[in-house]
GULUM-30842 format. One record per residue (C-alpha): residue number from 1; residue in one letter; x, y, z. Coordinates in steps of 0.25 Angstrom, whole numbers. Layout:
residues N
   num   residuo      c1      c2      c3
   NUM         A       X       Y       Z
...
//
This chain:
residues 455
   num   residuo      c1      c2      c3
     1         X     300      11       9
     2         X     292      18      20
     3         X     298      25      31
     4         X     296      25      45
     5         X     297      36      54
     6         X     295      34      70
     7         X     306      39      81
     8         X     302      24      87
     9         X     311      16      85
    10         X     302       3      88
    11         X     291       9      77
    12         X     300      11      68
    13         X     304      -4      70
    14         X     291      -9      69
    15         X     286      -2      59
    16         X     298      -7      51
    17         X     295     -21      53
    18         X     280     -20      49
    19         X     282     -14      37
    20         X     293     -22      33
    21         X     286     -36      35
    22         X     275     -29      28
    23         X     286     -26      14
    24         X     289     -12      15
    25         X     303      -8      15
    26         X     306       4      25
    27         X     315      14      33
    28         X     311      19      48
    29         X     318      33      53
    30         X     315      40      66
    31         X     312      52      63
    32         X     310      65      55
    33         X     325      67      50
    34         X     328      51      46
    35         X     314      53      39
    36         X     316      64      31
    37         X     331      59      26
    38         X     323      45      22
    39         X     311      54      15
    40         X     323      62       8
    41         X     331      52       1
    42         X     319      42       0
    43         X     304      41      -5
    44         X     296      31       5
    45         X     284      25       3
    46         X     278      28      13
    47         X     282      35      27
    48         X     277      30      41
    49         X     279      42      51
    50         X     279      44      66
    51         X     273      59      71
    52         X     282      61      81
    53         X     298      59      84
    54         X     301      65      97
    55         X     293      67     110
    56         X     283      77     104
    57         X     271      71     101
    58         X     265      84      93
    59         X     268      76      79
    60         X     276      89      73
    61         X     287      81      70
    62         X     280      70      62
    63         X     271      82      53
    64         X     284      90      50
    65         X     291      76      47
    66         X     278      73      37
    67         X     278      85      32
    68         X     292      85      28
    69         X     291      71      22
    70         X     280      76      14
    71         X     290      88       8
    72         X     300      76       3
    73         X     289      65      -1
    74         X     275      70      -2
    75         X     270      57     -10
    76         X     276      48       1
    77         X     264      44      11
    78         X     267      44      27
    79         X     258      36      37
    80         X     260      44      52
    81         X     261      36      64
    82         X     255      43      77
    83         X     249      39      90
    84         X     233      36      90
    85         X     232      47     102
    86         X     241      60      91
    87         X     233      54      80
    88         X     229      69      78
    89         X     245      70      73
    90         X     242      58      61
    91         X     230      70      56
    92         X     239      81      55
    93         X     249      72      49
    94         X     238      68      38
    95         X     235      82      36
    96         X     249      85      32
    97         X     248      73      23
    98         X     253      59      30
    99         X     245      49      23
   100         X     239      41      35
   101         X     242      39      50
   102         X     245      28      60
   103         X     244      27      73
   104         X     252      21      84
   105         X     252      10      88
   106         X     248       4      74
   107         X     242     -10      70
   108         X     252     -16      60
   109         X     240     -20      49
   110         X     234      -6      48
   111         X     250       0      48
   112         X     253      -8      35
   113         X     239      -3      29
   114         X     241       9      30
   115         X     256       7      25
   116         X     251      -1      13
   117         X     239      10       8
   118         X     249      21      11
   119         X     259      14       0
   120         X     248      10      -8
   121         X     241      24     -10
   122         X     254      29     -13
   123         X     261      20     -23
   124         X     260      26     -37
   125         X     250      19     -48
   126         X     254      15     -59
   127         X     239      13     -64
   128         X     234      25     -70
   129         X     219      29     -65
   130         X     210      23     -73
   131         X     201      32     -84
   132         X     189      28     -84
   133         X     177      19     -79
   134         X     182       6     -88
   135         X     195       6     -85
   136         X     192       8     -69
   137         X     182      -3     -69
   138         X     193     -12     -75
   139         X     202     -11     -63
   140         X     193      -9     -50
   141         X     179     -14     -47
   142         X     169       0     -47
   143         X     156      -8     -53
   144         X     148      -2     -42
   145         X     152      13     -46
   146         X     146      20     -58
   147         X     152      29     -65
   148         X     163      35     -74
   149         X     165      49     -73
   150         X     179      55     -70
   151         X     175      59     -55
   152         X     172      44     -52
   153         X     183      38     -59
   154         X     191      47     -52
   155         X     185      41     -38
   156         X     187      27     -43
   157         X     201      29     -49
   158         X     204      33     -34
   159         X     198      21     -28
   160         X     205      12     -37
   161         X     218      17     -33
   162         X     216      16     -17
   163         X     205       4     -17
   164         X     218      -6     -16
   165         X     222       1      -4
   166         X     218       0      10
   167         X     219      18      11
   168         X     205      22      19
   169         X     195      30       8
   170         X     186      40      13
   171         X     176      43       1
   172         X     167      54       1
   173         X     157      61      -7
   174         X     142      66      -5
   175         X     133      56      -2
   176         X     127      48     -13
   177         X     139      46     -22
   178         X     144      32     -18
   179         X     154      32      -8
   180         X     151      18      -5
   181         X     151      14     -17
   182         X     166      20     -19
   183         X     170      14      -6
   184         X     165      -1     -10
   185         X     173       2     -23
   186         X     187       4     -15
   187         X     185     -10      -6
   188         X     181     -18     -20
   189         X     194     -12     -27
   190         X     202     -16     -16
   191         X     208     -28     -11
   192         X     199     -29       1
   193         X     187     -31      -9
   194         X     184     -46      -4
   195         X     182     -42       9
   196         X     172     -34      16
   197         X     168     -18      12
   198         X     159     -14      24
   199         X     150      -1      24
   200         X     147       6      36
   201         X     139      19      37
   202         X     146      26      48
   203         X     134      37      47
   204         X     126      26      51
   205         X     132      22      64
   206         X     131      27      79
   207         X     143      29      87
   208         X     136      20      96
   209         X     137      10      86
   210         X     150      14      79
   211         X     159       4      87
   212         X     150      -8      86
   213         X     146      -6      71
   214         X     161      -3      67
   215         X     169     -13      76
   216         X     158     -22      82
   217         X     157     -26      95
   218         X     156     -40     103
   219         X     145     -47     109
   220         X     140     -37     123
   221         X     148     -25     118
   222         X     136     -18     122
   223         X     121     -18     126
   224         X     116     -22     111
   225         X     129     -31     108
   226         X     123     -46     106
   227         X     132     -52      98
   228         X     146     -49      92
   229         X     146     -38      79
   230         X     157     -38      71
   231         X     160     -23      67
   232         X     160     -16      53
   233         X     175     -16      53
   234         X     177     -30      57
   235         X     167     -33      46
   236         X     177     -26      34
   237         X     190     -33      41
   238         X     199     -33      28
   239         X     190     -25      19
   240         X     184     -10      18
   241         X     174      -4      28
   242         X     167       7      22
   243         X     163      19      32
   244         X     152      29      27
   245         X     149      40      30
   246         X     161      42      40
   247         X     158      58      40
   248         X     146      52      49
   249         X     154      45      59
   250         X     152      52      73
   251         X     165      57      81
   252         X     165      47      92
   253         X     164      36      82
   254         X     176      41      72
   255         X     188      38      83
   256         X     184      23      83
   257         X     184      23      69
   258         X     200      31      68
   259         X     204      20      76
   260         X     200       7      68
   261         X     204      13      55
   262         X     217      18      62
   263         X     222       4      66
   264         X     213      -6      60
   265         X     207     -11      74
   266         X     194     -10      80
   267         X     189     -16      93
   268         X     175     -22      94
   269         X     166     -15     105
   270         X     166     -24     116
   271         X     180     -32     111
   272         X     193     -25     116
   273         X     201     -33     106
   274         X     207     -24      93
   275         X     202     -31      80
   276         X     210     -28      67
   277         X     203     -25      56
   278         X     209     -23      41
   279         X     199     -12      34
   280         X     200      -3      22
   281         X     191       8      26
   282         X     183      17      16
   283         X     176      29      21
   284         X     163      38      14
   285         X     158      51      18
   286         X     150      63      12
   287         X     154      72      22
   288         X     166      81      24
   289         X     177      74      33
   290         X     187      86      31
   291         X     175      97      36
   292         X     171      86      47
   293         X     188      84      53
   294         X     187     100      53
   295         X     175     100      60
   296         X     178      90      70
   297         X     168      81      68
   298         X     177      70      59
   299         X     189      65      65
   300         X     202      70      57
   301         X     211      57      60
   302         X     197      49      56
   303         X     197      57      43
   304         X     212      54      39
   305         X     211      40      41
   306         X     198      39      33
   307         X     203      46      22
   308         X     217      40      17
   309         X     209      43       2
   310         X     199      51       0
   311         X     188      46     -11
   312         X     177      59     -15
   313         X     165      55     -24
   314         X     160      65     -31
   315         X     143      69     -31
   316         X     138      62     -43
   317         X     135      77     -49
   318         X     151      78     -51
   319         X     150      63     -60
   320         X     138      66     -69
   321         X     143      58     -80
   322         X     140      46     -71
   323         X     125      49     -68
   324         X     119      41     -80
   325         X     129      30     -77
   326         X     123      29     -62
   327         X     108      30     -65
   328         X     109      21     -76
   329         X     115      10     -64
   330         X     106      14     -54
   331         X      95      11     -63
   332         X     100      -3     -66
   333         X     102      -6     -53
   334         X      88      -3     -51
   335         X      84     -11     -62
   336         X      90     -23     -58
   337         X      86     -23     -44
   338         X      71     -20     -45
   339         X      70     -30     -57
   340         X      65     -16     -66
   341         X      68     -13     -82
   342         X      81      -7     -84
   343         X      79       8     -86
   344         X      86      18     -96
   345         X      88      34     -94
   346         X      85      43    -104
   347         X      94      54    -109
   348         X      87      65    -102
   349         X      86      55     -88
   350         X      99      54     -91
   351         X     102      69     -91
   352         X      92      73     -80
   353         X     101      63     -70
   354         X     114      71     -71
   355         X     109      82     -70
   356         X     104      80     -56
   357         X     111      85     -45
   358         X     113      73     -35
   359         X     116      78     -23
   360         X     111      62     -18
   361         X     122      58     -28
   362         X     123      45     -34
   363         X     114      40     -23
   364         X     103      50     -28
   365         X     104      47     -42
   366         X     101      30     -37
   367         X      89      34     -33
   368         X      84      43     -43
   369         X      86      33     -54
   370         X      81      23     -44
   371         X      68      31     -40
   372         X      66      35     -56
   373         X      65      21     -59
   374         X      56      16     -50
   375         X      47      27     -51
   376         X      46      29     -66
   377         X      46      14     -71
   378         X      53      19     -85
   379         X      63      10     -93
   380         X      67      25     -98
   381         X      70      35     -87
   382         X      70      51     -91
   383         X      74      64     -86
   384         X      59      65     -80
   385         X      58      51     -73
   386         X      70      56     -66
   387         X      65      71     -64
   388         X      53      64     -57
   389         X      61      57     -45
   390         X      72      68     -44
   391         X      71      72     -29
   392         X      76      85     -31
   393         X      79      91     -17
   394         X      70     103     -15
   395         X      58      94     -19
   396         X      51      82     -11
   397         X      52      69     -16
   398         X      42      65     -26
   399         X      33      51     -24
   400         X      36      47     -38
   401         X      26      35     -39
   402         X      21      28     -50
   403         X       9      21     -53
   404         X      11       5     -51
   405         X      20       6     -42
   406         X      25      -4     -34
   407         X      24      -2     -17
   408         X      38      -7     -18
   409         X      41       3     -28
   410         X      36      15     -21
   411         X      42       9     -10
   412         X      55      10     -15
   413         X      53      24     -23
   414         X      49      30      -8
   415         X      60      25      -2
   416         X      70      30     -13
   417         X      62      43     -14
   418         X      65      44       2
   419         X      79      42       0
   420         X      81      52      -9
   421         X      74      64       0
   422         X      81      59      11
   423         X      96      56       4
   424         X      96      43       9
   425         X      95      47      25
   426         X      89      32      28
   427         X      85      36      41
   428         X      76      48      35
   429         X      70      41      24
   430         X      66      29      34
   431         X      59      41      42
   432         X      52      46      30
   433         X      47      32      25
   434         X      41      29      39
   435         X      49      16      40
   436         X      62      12      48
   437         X      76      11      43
   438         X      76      -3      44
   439         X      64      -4      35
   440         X      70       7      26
   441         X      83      -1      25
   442         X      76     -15      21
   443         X      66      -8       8
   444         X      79      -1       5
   445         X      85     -16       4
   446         X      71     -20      -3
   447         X      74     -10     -13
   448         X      89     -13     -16
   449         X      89       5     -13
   450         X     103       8      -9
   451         X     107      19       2
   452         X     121      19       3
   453         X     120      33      13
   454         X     112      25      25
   455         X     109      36      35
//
């Protein structure tokens, strides 16, 4: 049952239609007192609850009446219901524990998601988590991630549990450890898979180019607008859009973002007409949310909506155990796509590898096993092929040439080498190398290198 709390009348008499042509069974009240006599005698599902319930409009009434529910059913989730203009109240409300906000008035389709991933995260499992790597890749698709150590089946134990919701992620870690990897992994594990997963580096973006890159714009919209653009969110209609880097957004930019993730509509710059669009949204960031709301330079509201689960990975140095399994893949990799002999490690290369620090994480590990190869041309890499391309911080990067070196080949070991001194900072390694970031992007092409951190 889910229970409706609103002094009006004619929302309580709408909400009750919508969710009972959607299959829910429920029970509307009018305010505090009906509520807490319901929440006494009976466990909801799940609890819808208006802020206020007399002429003040402080929201007083709606936290005390939160707070008291929370005393009688802790493990019951409630959505608050608020104005777009006292949204401030939904934040205090999520800080004393609501589990996500609406505001008024709502569109119908992105009600009923959020009623559906409410009841979904909180419906007890009856499958137990799985124990390790085997047993998780029989149930969910994780080929792209490597690993089996307890810290990374933990992560993927998590994501297989909300993957078949449509609940927003936000995953963090340091740079370097695979955020988007982890992100494509919760869009294939769930049942918006066939559709579109669409990457946008937020970091990347203008606010000048914010509007037109994320919703689009139509022919005219503005000096440069020749034809119509069809906008990122348009582009992952029923799918997952991904937004890295979201710790980079710039203020200005974060309030148009709140209101399309709040209500599932955008408008399209130089269109006046509200377009829906369906969108499971996964965010990334290596930077503090929480420091950055205290410090004013991340919206609160933003950070709550992001967040409905939370998704840390941890630095490759806390999942050792995993290090042989990753270079060993790496080095495949780069067997197979530069037509060269598969390579083996020795034991000591082996040893030497985890006990590097990596602060570049998985990232830097990629192109030191990457960079070793190339440079060395062994079949049998050891602790010393290694020692010799390690960047290690407080020295400069080495040339590590070979005789017989192909100008491809010390083309691609120069650009590797430049991506190392400047942790992937495209712009800066473009400046160093002397060429543009256009050029820079196509050799990066030419050699099949990935940067998944584009600055």
């Amino acid at each position: 049952m889910i229970l409706i709390i609103d002094d009006d009348s004619s929302i309580r008499s709408s909400l009750t239609f919508m969710l009972k042509r959607a299959g829910y069974e429920t029970e509307a009240v009018p305010g505090p007192k009906e509520a807490i006599e319901v929440v006494r005698s009976t466990e909801p599902e799940l609890i819808l609850m208006d802020m206020n319930f007399s002429l003040s409009t402080s929201g007083e009434e709606g936290l005390t009446l939160l707070r008291q529910v929370r005393i009688f059913r802790p493990e019951v989730p409630v959505i608050l219901m608020t104005a777009w203009g006292s949204i401030q109240l939904a934040v205090q409300g999520m800080q004393a524990g609501a589990f996500d906000f609406i505001t008024k008035p709502w569109v119908n389709s992105a009600f009923l998601k959020s009623v559906e991933t409410a009841l979904a995260l909180n419906r007890k499992e009856d499958i137990a988590p799985a124990s390790n790597r085997g047993e998780m890749d029989g149930k969910f698709r994780f080929d792209k991630i490597i690993g089996r150590s307890p810290a990374l089946l933990g992560v993927l134990n998590t994501i297989g549990r909300i993957a078949k919701t449509n609940a927003s992620v936000l995953i963090t870690g340091e740079s370097g450890t695979g955020k988007e990897l982890i992100a494509e992994a919760i869009h294939m594990n769930s049942p918006r898979a066939k559709e579109g997963f669409v990457k946008v580096n937020l970091g990347g973006i203008s606010q000048s180019l914010f509007e037109s890159e994320m919703f689009g714009h139509k022919k005219g919209a503005f000096t440069d607008a020749g034809t119509d653009r069809i906008g990122r969110f348009e582009l992952a209609n029923r799918g997952t859009i991904f937004l890295d880097e979201i710790g980079d957004l710039e203020l200005g930019c974060q309030v148009k973002l709140l209101r399309v993730l709040q209500d599932q509509t955008f408008e399209m710059l130089g269109d006046s007409r509200p377009r829906k669009v369906d969108v499971r949204v996964v965010s990334a960031t290596n930077r503090d949310l929480t420091q950055m709301v205290h410090e004013h330079t991340f919206r609160e509201d933003l950070f709550y909506r992001i967040n409905l689960i939370t998704v840390h990975l941890p630095a490759l140095r806390e999942r050792r155990e995993d290090i042989p399994l990753l270079a060993h893949y790496f080095a495949d990799k780069q067997s197979e796509l530069n037509g060269l002999p598969r390579v083996e490690f020795a034991s000591d290369a082996v040893e030497f590898l985890k006990r590097l620090p990596y602060q570049g994480n998985i990232r830097e590990l990629k192109n030191l096993v990457e960079r070793t190869m190339l440079v060395s041309g062994k079949e049998l890499l050891t602790a010393q092929d290694f020692d010799a391309q390690y960047l290690r911080r407080d020295e400069p990067a080495q040339a590590g040439f070979r005789p017989g070196m192909t100008l491809e080949e010390m083309e691609c070991q120069t650009i590797l080498q430049a991506l190392d001194k400047y942790n992937n900072n495209l712009s800066q390694v473009a400046s160093q190398l002397g060429i543009s970031r256009a050029a820079l992007y196509r050799r990066l092409e030419k050699y099949n290198i990935t940067v998944n951190d584009r600055r």
